[in-house]
C-alpha positions as CSV (number, residue, x, y, z in Angstrom):
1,X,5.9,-2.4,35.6
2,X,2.9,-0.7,34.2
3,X,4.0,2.6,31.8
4,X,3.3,6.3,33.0
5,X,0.6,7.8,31.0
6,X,3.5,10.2,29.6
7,X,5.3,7.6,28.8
8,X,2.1,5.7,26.9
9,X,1.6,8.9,24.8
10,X,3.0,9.1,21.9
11,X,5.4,11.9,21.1
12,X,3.6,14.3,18.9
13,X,6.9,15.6,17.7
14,X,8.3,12.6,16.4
15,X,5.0,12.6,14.6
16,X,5.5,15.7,13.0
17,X,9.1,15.2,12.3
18,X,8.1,11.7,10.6
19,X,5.4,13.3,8.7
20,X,7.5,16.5,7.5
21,X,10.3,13.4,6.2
22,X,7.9,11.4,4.4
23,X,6.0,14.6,2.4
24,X,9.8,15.8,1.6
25,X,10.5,12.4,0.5
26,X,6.8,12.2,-1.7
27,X,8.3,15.2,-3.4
28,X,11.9,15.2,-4.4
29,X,10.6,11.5,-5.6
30,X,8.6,12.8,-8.1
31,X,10.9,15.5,-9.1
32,X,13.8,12.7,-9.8
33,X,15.6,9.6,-9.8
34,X,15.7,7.9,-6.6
35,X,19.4,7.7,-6.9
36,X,20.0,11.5,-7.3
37,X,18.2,11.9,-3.7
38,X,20.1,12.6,-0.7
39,X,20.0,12.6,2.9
40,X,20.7,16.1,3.2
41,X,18.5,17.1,0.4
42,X,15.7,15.4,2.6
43,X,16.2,16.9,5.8
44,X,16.7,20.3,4.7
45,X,13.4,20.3,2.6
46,X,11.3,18.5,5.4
47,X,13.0,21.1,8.1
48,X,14.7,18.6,10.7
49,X,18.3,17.1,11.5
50,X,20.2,14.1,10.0
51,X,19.7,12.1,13.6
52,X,15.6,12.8,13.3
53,X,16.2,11.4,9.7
54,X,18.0,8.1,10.8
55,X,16.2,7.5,14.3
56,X,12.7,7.3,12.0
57,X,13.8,5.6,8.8
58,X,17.7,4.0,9.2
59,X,18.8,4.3,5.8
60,X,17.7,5.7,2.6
61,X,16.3,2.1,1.6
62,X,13.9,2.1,4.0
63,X,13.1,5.7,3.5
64,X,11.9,4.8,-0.2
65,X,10.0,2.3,1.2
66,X,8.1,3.8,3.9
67,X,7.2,6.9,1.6
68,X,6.2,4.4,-1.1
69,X,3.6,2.7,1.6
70,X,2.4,6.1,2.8
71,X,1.2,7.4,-0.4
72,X,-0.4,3.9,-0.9
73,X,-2.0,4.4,2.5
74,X,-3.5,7.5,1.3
75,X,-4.7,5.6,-1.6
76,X,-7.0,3.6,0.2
77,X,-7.7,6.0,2.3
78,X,-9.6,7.4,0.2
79,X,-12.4,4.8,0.0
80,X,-15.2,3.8,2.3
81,X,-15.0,0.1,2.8
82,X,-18.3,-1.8,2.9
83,X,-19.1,-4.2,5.6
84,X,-20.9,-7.9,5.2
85,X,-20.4,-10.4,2.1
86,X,-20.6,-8.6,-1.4
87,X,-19.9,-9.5,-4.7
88,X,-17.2,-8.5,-7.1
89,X,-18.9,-5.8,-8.4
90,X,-18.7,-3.9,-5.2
91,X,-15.0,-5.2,-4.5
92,X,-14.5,-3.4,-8.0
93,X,-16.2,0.0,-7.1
94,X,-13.7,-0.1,-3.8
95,X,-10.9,-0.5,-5.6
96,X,-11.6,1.8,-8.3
97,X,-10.6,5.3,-6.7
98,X,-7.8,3.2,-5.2
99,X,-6.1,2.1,-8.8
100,X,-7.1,5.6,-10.0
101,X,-5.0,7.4,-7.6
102,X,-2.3,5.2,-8.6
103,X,-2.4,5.6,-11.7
104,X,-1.9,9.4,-11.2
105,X,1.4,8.0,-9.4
106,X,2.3,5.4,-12.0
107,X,5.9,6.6,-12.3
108,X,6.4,7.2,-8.6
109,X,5.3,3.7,-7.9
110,X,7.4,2.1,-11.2
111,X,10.3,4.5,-10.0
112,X,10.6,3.3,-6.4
113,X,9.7,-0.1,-6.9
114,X,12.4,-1.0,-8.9
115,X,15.0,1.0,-7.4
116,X,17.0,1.4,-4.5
117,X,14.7,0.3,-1.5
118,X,12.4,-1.8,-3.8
119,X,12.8,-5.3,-2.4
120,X,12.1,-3.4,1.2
121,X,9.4,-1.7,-0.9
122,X,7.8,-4.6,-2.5
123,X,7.8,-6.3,1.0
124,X,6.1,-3.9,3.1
125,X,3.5,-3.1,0.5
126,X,2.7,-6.8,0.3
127,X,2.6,-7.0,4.1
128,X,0.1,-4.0,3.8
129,X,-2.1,-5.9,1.3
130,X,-2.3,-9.0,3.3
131,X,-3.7,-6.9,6.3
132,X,-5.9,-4.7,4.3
133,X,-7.0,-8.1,2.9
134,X,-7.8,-10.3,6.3
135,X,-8.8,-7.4,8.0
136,X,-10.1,-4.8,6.4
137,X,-11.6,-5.6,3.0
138,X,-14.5,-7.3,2.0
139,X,-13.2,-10.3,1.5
140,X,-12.0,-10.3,5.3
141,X,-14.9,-12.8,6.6
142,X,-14.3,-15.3,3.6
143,X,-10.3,-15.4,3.6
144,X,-10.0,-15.7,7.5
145,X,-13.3,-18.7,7.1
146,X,-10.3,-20.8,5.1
147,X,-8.1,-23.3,5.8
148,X,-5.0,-21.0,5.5
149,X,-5.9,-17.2,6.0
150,X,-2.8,-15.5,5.9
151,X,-1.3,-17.5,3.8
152,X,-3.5,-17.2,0.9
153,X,-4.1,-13.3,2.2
154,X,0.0,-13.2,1.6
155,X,-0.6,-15.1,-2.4
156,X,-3.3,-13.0,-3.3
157,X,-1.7,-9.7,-2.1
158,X,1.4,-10.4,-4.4
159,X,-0.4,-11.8,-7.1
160,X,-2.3,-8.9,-7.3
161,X,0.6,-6.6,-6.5
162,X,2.4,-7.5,-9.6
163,X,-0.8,-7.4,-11.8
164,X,-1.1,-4.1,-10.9
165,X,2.3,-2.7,-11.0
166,X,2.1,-4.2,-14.8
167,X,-0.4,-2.7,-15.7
168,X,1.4,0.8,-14.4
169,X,3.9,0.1,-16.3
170,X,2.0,-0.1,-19.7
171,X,2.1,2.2,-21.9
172,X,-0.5,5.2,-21.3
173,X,-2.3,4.5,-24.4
174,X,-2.4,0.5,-23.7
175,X,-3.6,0.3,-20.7
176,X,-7.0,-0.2,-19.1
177,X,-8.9,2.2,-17.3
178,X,-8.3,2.3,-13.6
179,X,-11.7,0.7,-13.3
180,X,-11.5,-1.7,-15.9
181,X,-8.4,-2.7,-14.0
182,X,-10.4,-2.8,-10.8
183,X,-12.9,-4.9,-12.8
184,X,-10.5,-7.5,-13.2
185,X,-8.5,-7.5,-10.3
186,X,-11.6,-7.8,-8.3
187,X,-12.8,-10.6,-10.2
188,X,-9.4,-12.6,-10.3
189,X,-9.6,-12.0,-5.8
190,X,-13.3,-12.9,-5.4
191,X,-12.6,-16.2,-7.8
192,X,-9.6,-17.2,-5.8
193,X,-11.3,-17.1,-2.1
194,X,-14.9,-18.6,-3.5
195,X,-12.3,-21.6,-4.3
196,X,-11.1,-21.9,-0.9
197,X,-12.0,-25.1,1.0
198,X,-14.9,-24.9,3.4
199,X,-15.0,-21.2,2.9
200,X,-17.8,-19.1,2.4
201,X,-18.9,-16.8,-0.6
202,X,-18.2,-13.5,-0.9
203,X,-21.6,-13.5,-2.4
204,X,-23.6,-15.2,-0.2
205,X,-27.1,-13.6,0.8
């Protein structure tokens, strides 16, 4: 049976209930440990109930995550993607802004990654990658040309989710620029999926 139109809509106020959750949660985890947060603590600074809180999110676990993915969201949102093959150089200037606003984050990111929610965290951020990746990026066209798109989408995505959270975790005065780091991480992508059977390059006129 085909679904009314009300029931198609979405419910703006679950949208706002969600959003109000996830800013609370942007918040009180930059403020402090991940462990010192509570549910109550959450709700009362976003405004809503307990229930709202556990009919969006579950559990706290998956709370960390999901506010974890949203700020990476707005990362990228940031950018203006190009379209058609390019080379590195302009994979680089993408991801620049990108690894800058992280790095503005870096403890956030070090903080919930490797704290309660982090395997849930380090998941769904990985599953973000791939589709940014395959469907999104650049490198969209040459990945999904290859033998094994999502698979490779899924390597790359971790490989360059640990580079990265590495290099957040360096010591200020060690570590690259954000787009020396883009730099590289563009490179070490473009490298991979030029040496994918039967694929084509990402710099190809």
């Amino acid at each position: 049976m085909a679904k009314s139109v009300d029931e198609a809509r979405p419910d703006p106020r679950a949208a706002r209930s969600r959003d109000a959750l996830l800013g609370a949660g942007q918040e009180l985890m930059d403020e402090r440990e991940l462990a010192e947060i509570s549910v109550r603590e959450i709700v009362d600074r976003a405004g809503v109930t307990r229930p709202t809180f556990y009919a969006h999110f579950g559990d706290l676990d998956g709370f960390f995550a999901a506010v974890a993915l949203e700020r990476l969201r707005q990362a990228f949102d940031l950018v203006d993607v190009p379209t058609g093959p390019v080379p590195s150089a302009v994979v680089g200037s993408v991801l620049e802004p990108v690894l800058g606003r992280l790095q503005e984050h870096g403890a956030f990111y070090a903080k919930v990654v490797r704290g309660p929610g982090g395997f849930q965290t380090q998941a769904h951020t990985i599953g973000f990658l791939v589709d940014r990746l395959l469907r999104v990026s650049p490198l969209g066209p040459v990945l999904r040309s290859g033998p094994d798109p999502e698979g490779t989408a899924e390597f790359l995505a971790a490989a360059a989710f640990w580079l990265i959270i590495g290099w957040l975790d360096a010591a200020p005065d060690g570590r690259p620029s954000a787009a020396a780091m883009a730099s590289r991480v563009a490179s070490l992508l473009v490298g991979a999926a030029q040496g994918l059977p039967g694929a084509s390059r990402p710099d190809d006129k």
